[in-house]
N, C-alpha and C positions, 0 to 999 in steps of 0.2 A: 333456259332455266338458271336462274340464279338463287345459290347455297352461300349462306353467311354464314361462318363457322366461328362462334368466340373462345378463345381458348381460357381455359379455366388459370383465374391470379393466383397464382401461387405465392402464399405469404412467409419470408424468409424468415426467421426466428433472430430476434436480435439479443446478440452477444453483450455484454461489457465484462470489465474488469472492475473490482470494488477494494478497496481498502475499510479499517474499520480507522484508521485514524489519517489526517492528509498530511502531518508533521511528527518524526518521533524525535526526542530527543532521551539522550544516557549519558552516561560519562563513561570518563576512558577506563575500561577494565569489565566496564559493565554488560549487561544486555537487554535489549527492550524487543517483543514479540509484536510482531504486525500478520494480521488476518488476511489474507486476499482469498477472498469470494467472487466466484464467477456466476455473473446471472444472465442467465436466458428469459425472454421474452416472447413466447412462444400461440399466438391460438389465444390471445387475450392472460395467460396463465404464464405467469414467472416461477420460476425455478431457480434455488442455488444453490450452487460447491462448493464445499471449501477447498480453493487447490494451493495454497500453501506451499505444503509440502511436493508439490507436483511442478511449480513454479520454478522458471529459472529466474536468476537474479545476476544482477551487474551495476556493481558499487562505479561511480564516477569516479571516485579519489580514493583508493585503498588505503591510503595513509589513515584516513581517517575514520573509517569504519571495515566494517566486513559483515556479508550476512549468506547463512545459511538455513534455506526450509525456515526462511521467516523469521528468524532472531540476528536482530541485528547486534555486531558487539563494539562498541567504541575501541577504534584505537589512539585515534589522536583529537586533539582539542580543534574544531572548526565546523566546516557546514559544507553536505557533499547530498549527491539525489543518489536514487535507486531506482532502478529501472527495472521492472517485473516483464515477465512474459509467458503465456501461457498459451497455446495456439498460436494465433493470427490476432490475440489482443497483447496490446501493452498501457502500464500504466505507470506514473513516477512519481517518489513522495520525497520528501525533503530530511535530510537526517541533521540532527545539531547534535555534538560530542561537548561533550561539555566537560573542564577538569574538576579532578575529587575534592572538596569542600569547598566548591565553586556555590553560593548559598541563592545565585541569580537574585539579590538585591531583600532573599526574604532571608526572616532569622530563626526561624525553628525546623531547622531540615525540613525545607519545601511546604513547609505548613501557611499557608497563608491564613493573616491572624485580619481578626473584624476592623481593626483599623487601619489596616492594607488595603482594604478593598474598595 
């Protein structure tokens, strides 16, 4: 007698790591807030965290930034990643520090005007 026994698929729930922006940029003194949301994909049904605050973080170039519970603070003028981790996921977004009345080529404090565009 022969029993064919199929064992039941167990569907694993998929993890990621989300940011709400993939580049932040501030200047030196200042601070800019980035979100990290963890989604689960679970049984056709997502679900998200906000784990932020639950997040470790690690600045590539401490010169030029620093970030805590998601607020990044410029310290120096240049361009350095962040590498978030929560779990078994990681994610990385790109920091630009930029110096104070640094105007990036616009001329009404960061306002871009209709014949800018």
């Amino acid at each position: 007698m022969n029993v064919t026994v199929k064992a039941p698929v167990i569907e694993e729930p998929k993890v990621t790591l989300e940011i709400d922006q993939a580049q932040v940029e501030t200047g030196i003194g200042k601070e800019a807030t980035v979100k990290i949301t963890e989604v689960t994909t679970f049984d056709g049904k997502t679900t998200e965290k906000d784990v932020t605050k639950l997040a470790t973080y690690e600045v590539a170039n401490d010169k030029i930034a620093t970030v805590k519970a998601g607020a990044v603070k410029g310290k120096g003028q240049g361009n350095t990643t962040i590498t978030v981790t929560y779990g078994k996921h990681t994610l990385t977004f790109d920091v630009l520090v930029v110096k104070p009345g640094n105007d990036n080529g616009n001329k009404n404090n960061n306002e871009v005007t209709e014949d800018e565009l």
